[in-house]
One Martini backbone bead per residue (centre of mass of N, CA, C, O) as a GRO file, in nm:
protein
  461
    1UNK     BB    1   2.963  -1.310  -0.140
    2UNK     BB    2   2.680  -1.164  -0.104
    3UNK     BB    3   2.785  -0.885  -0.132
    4UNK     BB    4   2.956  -0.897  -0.398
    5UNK     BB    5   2.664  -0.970  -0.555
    6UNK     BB    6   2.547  -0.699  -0.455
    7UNK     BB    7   2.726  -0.501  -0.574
    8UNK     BB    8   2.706  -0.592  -0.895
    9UNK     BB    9   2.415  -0.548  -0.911
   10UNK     BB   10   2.449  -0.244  -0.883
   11UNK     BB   11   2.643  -0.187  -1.074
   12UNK     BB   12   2.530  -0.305  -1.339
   13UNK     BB   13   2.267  -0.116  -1.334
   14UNK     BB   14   2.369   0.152  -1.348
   15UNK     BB   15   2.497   0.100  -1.601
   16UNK     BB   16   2.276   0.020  -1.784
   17UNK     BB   17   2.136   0.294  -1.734
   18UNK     BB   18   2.316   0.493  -1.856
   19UNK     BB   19   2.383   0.381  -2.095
   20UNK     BB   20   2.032   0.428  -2.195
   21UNK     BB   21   2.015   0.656  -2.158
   22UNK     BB   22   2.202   0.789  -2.381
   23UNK     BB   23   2.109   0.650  -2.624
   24UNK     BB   24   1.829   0.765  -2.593
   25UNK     BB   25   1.980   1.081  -2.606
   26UNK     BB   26   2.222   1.065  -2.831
   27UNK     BB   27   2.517   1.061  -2.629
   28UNK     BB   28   2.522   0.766  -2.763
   29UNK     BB   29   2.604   0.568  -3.082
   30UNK     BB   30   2.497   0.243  -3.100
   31UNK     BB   31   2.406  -0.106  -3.139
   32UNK     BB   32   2.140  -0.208  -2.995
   33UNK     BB   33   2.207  -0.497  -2.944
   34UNK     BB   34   2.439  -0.409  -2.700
   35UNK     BB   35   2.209  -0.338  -2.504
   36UNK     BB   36   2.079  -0.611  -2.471
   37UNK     BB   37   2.337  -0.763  -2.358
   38UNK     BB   38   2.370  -0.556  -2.082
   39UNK     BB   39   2.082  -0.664  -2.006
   40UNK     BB   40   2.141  -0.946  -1.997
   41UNK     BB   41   2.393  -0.974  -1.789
   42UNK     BB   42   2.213  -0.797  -1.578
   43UNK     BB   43   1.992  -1.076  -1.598
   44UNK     BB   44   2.236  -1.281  -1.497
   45UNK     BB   45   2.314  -1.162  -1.200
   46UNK     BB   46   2.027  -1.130  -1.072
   47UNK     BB   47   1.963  -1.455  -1.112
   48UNK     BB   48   2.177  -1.510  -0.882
   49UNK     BB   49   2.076  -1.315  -0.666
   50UNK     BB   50   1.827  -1.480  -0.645
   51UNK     BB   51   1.864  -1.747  -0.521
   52UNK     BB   52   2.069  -1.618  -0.292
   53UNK     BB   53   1.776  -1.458  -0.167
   54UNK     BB   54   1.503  -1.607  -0.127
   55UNK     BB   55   1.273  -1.412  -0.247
   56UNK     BB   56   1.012  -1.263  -0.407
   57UNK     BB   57   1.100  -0.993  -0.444
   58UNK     BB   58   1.306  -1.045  -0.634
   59UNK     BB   59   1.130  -1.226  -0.850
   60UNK     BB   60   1.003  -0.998  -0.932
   61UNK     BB   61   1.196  -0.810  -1.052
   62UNK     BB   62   1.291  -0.998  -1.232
   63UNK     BB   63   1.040  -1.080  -1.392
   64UNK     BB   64   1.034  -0.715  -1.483
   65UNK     BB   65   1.342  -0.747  -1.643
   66UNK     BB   66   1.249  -0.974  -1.848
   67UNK     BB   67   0.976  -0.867  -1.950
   68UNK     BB   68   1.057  -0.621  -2.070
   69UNK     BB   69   1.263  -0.743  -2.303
   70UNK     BB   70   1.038  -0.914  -2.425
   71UNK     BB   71   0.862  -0.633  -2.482
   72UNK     BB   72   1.096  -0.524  -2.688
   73UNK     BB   73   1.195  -0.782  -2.851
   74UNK     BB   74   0.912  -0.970  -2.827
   75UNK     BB   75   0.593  -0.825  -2.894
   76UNK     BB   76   0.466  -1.133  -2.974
   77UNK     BB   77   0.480  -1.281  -2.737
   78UNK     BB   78   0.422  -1.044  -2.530
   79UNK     BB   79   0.105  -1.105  -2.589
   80UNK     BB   80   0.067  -1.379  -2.526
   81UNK     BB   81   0.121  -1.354  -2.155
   82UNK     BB   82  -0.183  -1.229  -2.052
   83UNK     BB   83  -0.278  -1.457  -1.901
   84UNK     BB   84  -0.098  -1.488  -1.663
   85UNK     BB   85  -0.231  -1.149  -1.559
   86UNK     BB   86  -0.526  -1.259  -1.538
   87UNK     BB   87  -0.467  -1.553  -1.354
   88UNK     BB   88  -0.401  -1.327  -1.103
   89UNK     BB   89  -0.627  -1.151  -1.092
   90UNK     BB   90  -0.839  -1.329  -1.051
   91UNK     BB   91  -0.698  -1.433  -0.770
   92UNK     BB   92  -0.737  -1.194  -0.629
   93UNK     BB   93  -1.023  -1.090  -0.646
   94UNK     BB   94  -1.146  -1.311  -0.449
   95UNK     BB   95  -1.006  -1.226  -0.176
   96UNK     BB   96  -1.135  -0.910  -0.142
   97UNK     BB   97  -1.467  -0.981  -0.003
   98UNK     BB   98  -1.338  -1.189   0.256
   99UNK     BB   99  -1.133  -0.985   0.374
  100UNK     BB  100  -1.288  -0.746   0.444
  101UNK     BB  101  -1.537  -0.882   0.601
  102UNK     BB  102  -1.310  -1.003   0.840
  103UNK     BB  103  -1.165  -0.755   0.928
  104UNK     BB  104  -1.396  -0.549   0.978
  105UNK     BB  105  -1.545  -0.747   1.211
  106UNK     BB  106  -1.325  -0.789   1.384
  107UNK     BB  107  -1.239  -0.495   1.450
  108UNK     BB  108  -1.516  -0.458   1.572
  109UNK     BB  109  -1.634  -0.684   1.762
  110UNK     BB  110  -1.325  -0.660   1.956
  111UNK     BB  111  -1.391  -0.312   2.006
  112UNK     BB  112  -1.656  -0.332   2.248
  113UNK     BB  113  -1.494  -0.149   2.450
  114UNK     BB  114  -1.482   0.143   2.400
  115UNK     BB  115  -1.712   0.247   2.621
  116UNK     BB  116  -1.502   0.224   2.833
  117UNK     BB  117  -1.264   0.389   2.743
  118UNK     BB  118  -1.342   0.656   2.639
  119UNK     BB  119  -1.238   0.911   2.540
  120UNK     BB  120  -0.951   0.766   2.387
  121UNK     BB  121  -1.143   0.650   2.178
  122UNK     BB  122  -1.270   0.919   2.031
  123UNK     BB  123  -0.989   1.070   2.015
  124UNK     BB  124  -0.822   0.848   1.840
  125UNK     BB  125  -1.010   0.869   1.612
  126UNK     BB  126  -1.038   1.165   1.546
  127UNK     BB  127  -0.722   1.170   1.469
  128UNK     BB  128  -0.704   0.955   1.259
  129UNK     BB  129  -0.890   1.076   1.057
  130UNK     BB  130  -0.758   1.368   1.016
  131UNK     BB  131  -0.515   1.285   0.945
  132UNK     BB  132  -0.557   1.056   0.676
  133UNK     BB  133  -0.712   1.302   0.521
  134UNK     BB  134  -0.434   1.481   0.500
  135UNK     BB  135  -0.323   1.212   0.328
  136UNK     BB  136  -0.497   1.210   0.113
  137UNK     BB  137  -0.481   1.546  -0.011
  138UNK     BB  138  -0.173   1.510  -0.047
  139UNK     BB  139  -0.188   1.283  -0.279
  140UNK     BB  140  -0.353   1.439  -0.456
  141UNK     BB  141  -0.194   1.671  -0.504
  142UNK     BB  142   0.081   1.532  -0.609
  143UNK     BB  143  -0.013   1.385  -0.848
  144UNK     BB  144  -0.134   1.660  -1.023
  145UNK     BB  145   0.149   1.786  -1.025
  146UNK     BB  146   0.324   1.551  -1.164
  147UNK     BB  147   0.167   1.358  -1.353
  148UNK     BB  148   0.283   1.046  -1.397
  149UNK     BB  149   0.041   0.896  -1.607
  150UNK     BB  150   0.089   1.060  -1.820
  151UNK     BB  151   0.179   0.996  -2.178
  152UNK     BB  152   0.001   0.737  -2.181
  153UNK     BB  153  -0.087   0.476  -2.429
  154UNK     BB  154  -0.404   0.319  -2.431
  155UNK     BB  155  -0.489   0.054  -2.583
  156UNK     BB  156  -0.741  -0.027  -2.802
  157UNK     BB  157  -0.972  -0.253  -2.572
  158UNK     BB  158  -0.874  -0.232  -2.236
  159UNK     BB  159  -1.223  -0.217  -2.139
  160UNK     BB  160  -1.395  -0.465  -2.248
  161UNK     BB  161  -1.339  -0.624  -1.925
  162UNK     BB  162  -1.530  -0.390  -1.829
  163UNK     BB  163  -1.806  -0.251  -1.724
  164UNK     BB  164  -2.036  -0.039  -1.772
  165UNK     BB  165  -2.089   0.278  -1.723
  166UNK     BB  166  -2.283   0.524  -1.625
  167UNK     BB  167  -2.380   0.865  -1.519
  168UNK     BB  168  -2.381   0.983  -1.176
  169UNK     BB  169  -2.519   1.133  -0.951
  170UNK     BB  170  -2.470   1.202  -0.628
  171UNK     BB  171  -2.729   1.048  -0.506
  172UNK     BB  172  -2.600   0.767  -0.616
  173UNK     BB  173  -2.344   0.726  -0.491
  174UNK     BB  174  -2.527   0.720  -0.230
  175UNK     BB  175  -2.632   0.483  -0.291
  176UNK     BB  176  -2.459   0.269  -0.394
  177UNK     BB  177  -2.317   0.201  -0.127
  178UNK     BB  178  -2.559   0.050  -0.072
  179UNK     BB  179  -2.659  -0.281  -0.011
  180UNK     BB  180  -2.863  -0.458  -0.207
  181UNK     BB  181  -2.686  -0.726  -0.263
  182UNK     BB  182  -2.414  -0.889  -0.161
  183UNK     BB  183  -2.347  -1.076  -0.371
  184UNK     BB  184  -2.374  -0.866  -0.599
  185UNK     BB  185  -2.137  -0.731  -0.502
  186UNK     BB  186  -1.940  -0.951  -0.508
  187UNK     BB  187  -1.934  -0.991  -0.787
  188UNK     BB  188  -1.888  -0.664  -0.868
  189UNK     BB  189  -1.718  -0.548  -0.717
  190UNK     BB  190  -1.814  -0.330  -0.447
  191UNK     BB  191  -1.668  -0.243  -0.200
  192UNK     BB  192  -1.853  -0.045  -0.034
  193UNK     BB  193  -2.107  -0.214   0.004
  194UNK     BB  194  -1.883  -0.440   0.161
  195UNK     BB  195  -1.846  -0.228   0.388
  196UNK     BB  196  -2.100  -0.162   0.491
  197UNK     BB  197  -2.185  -0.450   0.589
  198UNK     BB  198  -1.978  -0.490   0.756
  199UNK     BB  199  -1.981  -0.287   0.963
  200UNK     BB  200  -2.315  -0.352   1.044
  201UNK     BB  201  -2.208  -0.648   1.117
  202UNK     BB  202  -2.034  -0.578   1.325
  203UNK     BB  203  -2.229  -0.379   1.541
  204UNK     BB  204  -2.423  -0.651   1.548
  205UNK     BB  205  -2.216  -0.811   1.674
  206UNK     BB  206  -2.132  -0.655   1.961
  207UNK     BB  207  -2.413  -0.647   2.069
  208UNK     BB  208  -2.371  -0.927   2.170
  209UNK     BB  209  -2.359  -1.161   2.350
  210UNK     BB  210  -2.080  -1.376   2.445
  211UNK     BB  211  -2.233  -1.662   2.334
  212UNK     BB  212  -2.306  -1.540   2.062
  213UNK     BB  213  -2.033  -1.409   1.946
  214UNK     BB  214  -1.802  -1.607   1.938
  215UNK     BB  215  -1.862  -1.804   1.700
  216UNK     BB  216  -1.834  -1.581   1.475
  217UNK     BB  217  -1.587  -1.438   1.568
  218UNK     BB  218  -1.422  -1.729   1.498
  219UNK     BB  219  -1.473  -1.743   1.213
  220UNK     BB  220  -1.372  -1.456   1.108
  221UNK     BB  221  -1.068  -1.515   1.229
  222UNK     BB  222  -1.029  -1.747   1.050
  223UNK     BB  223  -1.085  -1.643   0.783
  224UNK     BB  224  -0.865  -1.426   0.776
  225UNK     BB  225  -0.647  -1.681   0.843
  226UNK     BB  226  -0.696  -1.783   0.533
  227UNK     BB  227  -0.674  -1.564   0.338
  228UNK     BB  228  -0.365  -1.529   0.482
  229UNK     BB  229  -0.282  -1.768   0.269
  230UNK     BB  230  -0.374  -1.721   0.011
  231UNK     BB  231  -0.223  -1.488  -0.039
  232UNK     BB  232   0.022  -1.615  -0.036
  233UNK     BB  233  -0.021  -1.810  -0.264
  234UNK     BB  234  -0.079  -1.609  -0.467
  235UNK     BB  235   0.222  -1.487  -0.475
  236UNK     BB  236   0.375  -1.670  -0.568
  237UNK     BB  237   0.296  -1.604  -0.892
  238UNK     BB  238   0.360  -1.307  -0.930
  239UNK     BB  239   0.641  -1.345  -1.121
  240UNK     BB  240   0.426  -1.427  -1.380
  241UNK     BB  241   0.230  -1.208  -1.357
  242UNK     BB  242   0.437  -0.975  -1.394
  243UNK     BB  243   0.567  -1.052  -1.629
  244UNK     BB  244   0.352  -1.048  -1.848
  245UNK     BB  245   0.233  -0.771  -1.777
  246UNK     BB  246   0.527  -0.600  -1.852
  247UNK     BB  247   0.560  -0.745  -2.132
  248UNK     BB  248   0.291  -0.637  -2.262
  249UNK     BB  249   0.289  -0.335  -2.213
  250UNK     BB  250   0.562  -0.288  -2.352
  251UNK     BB  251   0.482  -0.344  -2.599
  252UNK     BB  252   0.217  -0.124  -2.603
  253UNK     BB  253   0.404   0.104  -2.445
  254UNK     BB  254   0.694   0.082  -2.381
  255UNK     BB  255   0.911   0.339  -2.204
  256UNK     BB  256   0.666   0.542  -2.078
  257UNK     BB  257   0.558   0.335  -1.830
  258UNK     BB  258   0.863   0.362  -1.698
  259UNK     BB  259   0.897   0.638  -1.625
  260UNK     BB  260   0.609   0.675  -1.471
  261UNK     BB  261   0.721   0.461  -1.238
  262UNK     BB  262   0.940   0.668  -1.131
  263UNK     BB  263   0.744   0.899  -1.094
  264UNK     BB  264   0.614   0.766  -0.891
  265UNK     BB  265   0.824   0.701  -0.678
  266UNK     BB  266   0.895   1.006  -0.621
  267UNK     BB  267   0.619   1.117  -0.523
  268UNK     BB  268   0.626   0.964  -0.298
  269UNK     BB  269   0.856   1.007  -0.147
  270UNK     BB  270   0.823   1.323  -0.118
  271UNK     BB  271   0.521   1.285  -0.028
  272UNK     BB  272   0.654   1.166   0.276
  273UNK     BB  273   0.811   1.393   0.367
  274UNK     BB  274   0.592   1.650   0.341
  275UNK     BB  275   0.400   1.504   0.528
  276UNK     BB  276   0.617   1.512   0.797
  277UNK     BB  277   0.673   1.813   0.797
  278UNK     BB  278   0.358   1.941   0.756
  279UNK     BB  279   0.220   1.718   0.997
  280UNK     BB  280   0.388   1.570   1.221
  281UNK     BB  281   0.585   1.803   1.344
  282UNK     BB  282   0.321   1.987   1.450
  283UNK     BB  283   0.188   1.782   1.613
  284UNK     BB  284   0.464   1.769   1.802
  285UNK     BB  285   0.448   2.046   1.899
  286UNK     BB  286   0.151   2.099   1.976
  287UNK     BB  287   0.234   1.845   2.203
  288UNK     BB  288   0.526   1.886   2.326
  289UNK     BB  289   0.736   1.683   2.182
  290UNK     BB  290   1.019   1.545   2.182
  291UNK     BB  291   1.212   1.492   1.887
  292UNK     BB  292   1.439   1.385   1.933
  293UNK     BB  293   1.358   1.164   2.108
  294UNK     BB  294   1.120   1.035   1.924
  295UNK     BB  295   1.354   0.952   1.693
  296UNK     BB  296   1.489   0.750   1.863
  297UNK     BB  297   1.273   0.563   1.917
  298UNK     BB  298   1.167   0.526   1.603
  299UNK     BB  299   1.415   0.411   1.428
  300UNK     BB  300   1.407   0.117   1.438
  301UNK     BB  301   1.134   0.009   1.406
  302UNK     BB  302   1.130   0.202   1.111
  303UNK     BB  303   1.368   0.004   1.024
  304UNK     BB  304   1.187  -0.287   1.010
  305UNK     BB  305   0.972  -0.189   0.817
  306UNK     BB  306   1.149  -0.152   0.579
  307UNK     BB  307   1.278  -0.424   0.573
  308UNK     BB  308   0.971  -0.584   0.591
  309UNK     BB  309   0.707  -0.408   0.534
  310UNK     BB  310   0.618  -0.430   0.846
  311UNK     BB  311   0.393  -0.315   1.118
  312UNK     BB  312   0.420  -0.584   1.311
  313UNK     BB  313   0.741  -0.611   1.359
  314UNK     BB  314   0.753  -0.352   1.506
  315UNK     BB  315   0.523  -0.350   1.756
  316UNK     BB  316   0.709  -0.432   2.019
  317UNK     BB  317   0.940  -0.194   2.026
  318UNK     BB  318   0.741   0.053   1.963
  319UNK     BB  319   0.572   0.010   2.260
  320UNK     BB  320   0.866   0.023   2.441
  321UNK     BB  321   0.958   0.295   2.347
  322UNK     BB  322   0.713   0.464   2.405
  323UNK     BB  323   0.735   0.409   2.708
  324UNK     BB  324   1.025   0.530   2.740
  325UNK     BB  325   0.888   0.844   2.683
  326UNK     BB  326   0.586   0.853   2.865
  327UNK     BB  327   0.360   0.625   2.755
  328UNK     BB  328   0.110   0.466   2.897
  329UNK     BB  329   0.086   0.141   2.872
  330UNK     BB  330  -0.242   0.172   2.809
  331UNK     BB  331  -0.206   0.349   2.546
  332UNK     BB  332  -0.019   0.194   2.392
  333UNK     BB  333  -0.230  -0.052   2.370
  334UNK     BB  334  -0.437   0.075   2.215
  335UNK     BB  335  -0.343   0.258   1.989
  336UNK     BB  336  -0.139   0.098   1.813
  337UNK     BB  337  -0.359  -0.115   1.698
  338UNK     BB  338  -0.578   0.084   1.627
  339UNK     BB  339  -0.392   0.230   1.406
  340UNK     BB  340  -0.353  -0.017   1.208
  341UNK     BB  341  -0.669   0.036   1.142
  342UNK     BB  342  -0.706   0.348   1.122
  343UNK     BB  343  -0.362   0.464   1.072
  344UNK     BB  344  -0.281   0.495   0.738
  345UNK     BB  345  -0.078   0.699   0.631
  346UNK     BB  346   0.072   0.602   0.390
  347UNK     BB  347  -0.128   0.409   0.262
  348UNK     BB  348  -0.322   0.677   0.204
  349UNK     BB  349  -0.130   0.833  -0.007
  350UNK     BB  350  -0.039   0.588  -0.162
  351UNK     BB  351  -0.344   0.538  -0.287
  352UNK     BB  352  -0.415   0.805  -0.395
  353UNK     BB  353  -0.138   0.797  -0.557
  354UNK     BB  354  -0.259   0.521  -0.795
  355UNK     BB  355  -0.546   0.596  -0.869
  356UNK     BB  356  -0.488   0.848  -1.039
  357UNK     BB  357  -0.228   0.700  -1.198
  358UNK     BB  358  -0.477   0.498  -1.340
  359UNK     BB  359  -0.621   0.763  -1.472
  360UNK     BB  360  -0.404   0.899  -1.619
  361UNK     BB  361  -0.343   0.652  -1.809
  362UNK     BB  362  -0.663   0.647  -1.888
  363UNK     BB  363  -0.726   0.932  -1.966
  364UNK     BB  364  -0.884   1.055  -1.716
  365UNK     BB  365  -1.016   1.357  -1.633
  366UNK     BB  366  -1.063   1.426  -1.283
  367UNK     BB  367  -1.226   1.545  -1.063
  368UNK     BB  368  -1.195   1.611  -0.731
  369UNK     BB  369  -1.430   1.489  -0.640
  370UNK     BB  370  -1.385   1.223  -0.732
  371UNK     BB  371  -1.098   1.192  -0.631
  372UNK     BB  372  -1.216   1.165  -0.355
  373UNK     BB  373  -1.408   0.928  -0.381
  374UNK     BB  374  -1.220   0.750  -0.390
  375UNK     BB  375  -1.003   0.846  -0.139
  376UNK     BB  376  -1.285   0.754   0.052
  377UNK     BB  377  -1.233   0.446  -0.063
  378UNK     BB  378  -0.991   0.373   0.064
  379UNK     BB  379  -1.009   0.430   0.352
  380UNK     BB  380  -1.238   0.219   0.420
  381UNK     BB  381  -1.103  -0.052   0.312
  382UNK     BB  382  -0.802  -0.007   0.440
  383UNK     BB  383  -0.943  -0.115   0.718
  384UNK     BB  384  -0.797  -0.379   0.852
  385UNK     BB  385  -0.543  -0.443   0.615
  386UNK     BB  386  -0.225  -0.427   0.788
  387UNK     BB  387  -0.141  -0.788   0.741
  388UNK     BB  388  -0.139  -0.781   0.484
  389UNK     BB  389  -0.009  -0.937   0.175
  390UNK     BB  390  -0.027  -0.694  -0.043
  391UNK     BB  391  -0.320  -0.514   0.045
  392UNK     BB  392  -0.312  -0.270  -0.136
  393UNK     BB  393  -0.357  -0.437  -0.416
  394UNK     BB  394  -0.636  -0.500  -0.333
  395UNK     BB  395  -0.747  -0.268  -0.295
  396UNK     BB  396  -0.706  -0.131  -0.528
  397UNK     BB  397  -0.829  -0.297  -0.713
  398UNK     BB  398  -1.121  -0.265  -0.640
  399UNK     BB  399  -1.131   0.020  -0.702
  400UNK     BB  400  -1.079   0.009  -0.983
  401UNK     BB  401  -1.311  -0.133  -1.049
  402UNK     BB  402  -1.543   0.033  -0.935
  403UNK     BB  403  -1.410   0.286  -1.140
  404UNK     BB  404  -1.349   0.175  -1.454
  405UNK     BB  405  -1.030   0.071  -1.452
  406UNK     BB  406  -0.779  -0.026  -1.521
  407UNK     BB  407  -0.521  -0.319  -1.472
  408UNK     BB  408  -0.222  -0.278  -1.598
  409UNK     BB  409  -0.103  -0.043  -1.408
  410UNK     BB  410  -0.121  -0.233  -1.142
  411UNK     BB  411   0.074  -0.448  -1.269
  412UNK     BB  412   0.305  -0.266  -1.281
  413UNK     BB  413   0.314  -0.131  -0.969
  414UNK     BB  414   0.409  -0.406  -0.829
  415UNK     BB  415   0.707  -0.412  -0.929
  416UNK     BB  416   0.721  -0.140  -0.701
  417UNK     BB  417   0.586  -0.208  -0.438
  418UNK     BB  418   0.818  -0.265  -0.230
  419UNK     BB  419   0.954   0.040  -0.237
  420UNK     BB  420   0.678   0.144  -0.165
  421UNK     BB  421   0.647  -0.002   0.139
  422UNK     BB  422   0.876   0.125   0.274
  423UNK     BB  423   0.788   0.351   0.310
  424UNK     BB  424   0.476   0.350   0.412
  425UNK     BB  425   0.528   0.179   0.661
  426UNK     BB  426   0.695   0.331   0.821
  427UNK     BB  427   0.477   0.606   0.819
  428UNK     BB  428   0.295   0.436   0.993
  429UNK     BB  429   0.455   0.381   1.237
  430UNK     BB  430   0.519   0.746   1.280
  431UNK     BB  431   0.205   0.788   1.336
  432UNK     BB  432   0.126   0.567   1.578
  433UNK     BB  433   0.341   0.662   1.783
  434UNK     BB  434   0.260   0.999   1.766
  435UNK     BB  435  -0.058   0.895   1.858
  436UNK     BB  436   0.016   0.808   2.143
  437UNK     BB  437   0.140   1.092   2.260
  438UNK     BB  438  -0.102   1.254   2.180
  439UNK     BB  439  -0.310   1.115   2.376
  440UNK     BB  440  -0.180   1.140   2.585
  441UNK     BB  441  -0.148   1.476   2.634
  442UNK     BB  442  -0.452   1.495   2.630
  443UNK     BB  443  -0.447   1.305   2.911
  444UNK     BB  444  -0.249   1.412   3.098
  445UNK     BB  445  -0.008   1.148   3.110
  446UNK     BB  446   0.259   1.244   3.016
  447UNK     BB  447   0.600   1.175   3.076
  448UNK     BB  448   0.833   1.443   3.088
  449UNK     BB  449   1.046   1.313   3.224
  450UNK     BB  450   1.100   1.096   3.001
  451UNK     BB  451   1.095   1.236   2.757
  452UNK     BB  452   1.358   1.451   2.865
  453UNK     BB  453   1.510   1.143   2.892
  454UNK     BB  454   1.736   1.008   2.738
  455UNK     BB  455   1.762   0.756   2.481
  456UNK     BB  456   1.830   0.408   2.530
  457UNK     BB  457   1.951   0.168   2.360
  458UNK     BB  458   1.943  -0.179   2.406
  459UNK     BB  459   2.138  -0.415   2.465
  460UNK     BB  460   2.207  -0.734   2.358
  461UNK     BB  461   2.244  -1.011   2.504
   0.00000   0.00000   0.00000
């Protein structure tokens, strides 16, 4: 019954796209009235579908396809509704500031024995960084080329509740950066200011004796899983946050926006395609990985993490099969957690590529240097919060707060990151595992005859 529900709701929905198509296209002409009925039963199989499904994510889903037509049908109606997606905004804003500086704290002060682990821990960092920042230019370059936020048209007034911001030279934005008053960075939501003090929180955390380190460690890591329920609690709410912002968007700007939205996830998913074989296939040959068995090792980890969108439920598998291709149990077992802080290749391809087209949807036509400088403070924010859930938003979130981009675009983009999230997590998967076999060979320990033996998955008891 669930598969029969399942195949009926994916039939119904390519028929309405079709439908739609052609009538859009003036390719079949009839009464506009039938095309909402067809959308109203494929939104009454899909509510069958969401019940029995029970998860948020299908909720959410539901509530941007009821959004939808709230806000092409009932354009009146779907202005009142933006309260919805403001008290959704408010609530995730609380949680940026104690969530960045308690993972980042927990992070850094967890991690004070790396001048222990010597080459390892500098080596990996080192990789960590030059891979992420190649997927940083490379959704750079994506998002410019596809245009994907292009001729979208932002209602006037949409800036009206972002503060003003004067122009600063380059000078500025490295002032800027330091935080002049912890609190008053919170207050204005400036993302930087709040990870440079957390970093140097957490280095002057580490630093102390362990019976004085103990008490504060302890507190932020209750802190970071008090904020990871928050978050849980937060996104009950997502599905009506999202239908609101979506019927709001909807109505201020028609079909313009989901297609924009349908082109943003295609260039990611095309741009994790050709990051992987542009970037991670040359340095699994420069590294010597039989790439062979590579991919059979990380099919299921990479599988599990599409599936589940996390790449925690990966992280036992994905070090087990890592093992068995030869590389050391003790390098597995840094490299891969700490990958998980510093290696987010697909989420900052990600991030790289959203914020950018919430640039082009504001039409703001952004110098690359200023790209970069999202990008590299994205890079920043995004290290230490790869087990929230929904992390990217909140990230992204941030940042487009700190350069007075709207908010609208980014509720829209909630709507598709399901779809975006298990793709970005996949490829964080399939970097931090080549990372492990990378510093393996760099350190000498690669064991080729385990790499180059047949790699067989363990049959389940």
């Amino acid at each position: 019954m669930k598969n029969k529900l399942q195949l009926l709701t994916l039939i119904s929905f390519f028929f309405s796209s079709i439908i739609s198509f052609l009538y859009i296209k003036n390719i079949l002409s009839f009464d506009g009235d039938i095309l909402k009925v067809i959308w109203l039963l494929f939104s009454i199989i899909y509510l069958f579908y969401s019940i029995q499904k029970k998860s948020l994510t299908s909720w959410i889903i539901f509530a941007m396809i009821v959004g939808v037509q709230v806000g092409l049908n009932f354009p009146d109606f779907a202005f009142q509704l933006q309260f919805l997606s403001k008290i959704f905004l408010r609530l995730i804003k609380t949680i940026i500031a104690p969530i960045l500086f308690a993972t980042l704290v927990v992070g850094i002060a967890s991690h004070s024995n790396m001048k222990q682990l010597g080459r390892m821990g500098w080596k990996s960092i080192l990789y960590f960084e030059v891979v992420t920042t190649l997927a940083l230019v490379i959704g750079l370059i994506a998002i410019n080329i596809s245009q994907a936020g292009k001729g979208v048209v932002i209602p006037a007034g949409l800036h009206e509740d972002l503060p003003a911001t004067a122009a600063m030279s380059w000078q500025d934005h490295i002032i800027h950066i330091f935080p002049e008053n912890f609190i008053k960075s919170i207050y204005h939501g400036e993302v930087l200011p709040i990870v440079v003090f957390s970093i140097i929180f957490g280095i002057a955390l580490a630093q102390l004796p362990i019976h004085k380190k103990e008490p504060l460690l302890n507190f932020t890591e209750s802190l970071a899983d008090v904020m990871f329920r928050f978050t849980n609690i937060i996104m009950k709410f997502a599905p009506l946050g999202v239908g609101g912002a979506i019927a709001y968007t909807t109505a201020h700007m028609g079909i313009d926006m989901l297609i924009s939205l349908l082109k943003l996830l295609i260039t990611l998913y095309i741009t994790l395609v050709v990051f992987i074989v542009v970037i991670l296939v040359p340095i699994a040959l420069i590294a010597r990985i039989n790439i062979r068995q590579f991919i059979k090792a990380v099919s299921e980890p990479v599988s599990i993490a599409f599936a589940t969108t996390s790449s925690e439920s990966a992280l036992p598998l994905a070090m087990e099969n890592m093992e068995k291709i030869g590389v050391p149990r003790k390098i597995v077992a840094f490299v891969l957690p700490t990958g998980y802080t510093f290696n987010l290749d697909g989420t900052t391809l990600y991030l790289s590529l959203a914020s950018i087209f919430v640039a082009q949807v504001a039409g703001k036509d952004l110098p690359f240097s200023e790209q970069l400088l999202i990008g590299l403070t994205l890079m920043l924010t995004s290290k230490g919060v790869a087990g929230i859930p929904r992390a990217s938003l909140v990230i992204l979130m941030g940042v487009v707060t700190s350069f007075d981009l709207p908010m609208l675009p980014v509720m829209a983009i909630l709507g598709i990151d399901e779809l975006m999230d298990m793709a970005r997590t996949s490829v964080n998967v399939i970097g931090n595992c080549l990372a492990s076999a990378v510093v393996a060979r760099w350190e000498g320990e690669l064991d080729d005859e385990k790499m180059n033996t047949a790699f067989t998955v363990a049959e389940p008891s």
